[in-house]
N, C-alpha and C positions, 0 to 999 in steps of 0.2 A: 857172433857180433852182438854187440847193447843194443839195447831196444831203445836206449835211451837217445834222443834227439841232439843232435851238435847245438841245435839253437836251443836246450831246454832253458826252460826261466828259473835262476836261480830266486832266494827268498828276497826280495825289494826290486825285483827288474821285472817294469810292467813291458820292454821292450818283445815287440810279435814278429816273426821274421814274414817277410813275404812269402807268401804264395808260390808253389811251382810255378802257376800258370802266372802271376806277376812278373816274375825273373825271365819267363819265355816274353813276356810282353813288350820287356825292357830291351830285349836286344833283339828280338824278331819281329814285334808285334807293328803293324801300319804306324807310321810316322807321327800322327798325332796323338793315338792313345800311347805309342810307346813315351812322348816327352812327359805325358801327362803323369802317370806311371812312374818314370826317373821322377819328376818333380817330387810327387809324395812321396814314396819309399827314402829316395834320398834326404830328405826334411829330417822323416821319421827316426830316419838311421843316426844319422847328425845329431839329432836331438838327444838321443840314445849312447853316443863317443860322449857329447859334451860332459851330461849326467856322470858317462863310468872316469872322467876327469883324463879322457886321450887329450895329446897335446896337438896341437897342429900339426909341429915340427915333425911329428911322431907319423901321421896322415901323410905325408909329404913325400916321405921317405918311398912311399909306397907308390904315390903319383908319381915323385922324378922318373920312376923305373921306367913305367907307364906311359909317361910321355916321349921316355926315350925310343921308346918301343913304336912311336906312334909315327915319331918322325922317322925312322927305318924304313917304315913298313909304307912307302912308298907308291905303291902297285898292286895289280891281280897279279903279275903275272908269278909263274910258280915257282920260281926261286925266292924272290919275297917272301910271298908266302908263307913258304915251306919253311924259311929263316925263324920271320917271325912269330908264326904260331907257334915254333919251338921256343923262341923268348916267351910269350905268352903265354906256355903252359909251365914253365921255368916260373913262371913267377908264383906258381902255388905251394913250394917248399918255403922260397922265403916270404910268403905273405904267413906261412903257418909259424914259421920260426919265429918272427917279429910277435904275430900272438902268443906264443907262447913267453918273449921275452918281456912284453910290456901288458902290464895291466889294461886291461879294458878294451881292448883290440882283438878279443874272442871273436864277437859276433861278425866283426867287418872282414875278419880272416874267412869264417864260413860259408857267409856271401859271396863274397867275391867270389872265389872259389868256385861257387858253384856258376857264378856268370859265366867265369874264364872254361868251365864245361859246355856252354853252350855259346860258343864263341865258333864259328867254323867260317866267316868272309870279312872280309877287310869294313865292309859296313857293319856288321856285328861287332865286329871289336871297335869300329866309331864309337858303338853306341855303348857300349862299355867305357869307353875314355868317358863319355860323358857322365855317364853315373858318376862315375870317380870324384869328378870336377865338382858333379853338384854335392856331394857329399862334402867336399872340400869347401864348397864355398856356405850349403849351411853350417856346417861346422862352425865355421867364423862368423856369420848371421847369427848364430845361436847362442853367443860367447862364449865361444871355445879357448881355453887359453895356448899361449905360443909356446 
């Protein structure tokens, strides 16, 4: 296996990926450092699509899944569950696909990714929906084009 990193910085990309322990943060960590956490990283990230010229529409694609997934997933109890954390892991081929198809969508393919690893209850994956969102919406704070 490379030694080389998924997130390594190519030559003009000052973009740093979070932290293990950030990404544990964001979906596990106590309610108000985890928002606080989503807020930066998601900023940073956003800041980072806007630069490599991702489009919304392109982001979007990714949320609809996302949110389909969100409205499914209804309950604890273990048929739910067991559904949607199978959509939920489903969605790391086509999150790699899309980066591979569309320029500048490397970094958010790898991330996420690794969130969707660390996803195991129905409020972890809230809190994932929400990164998402915030990503989305700096995205468009940040002038992203459509």
């Amino acid at each position: 296996m490379s030694s080389r990193s998924p997130y390594s910085q190519g030559s003009g990309d000052s973009y740093k990926p979070p932290t293990t322990q950030a990404l544990q943060t964001i979906i596990t960590g106590n309610a108000q450092e985890s928002a606080l956490v989503t807020i930066d990283e998601a900023n940073r990230l956003a800041t980072h699509l806007v630069e490599a010229k991702l489009k919304s529409s392109q982001l979007r694609l990714i949320f609809s899944k996302v949110r389909q997934i969100e409205a499914r997933w209804t309950s604890d109890d273990e048929q739910h569950k067991q559904a949607s954390m199978r959509e939920m892991l489903l969605l790391k081929p086509r999150i790699m696909y899309q980066s591979k198809r569309i320029s500048g969508m490397e970094k958010l393919a790898m991330l996420l990714n690794s969130l969707i690893d660390l996803v195991k209850t129905r409020q972890d994956f809230q809190r994932f929906v929400d990164f998402l969102e915030a990503v989305v919406a700096y995205h468009k704070v940040n002038g992203g084009a459509e």
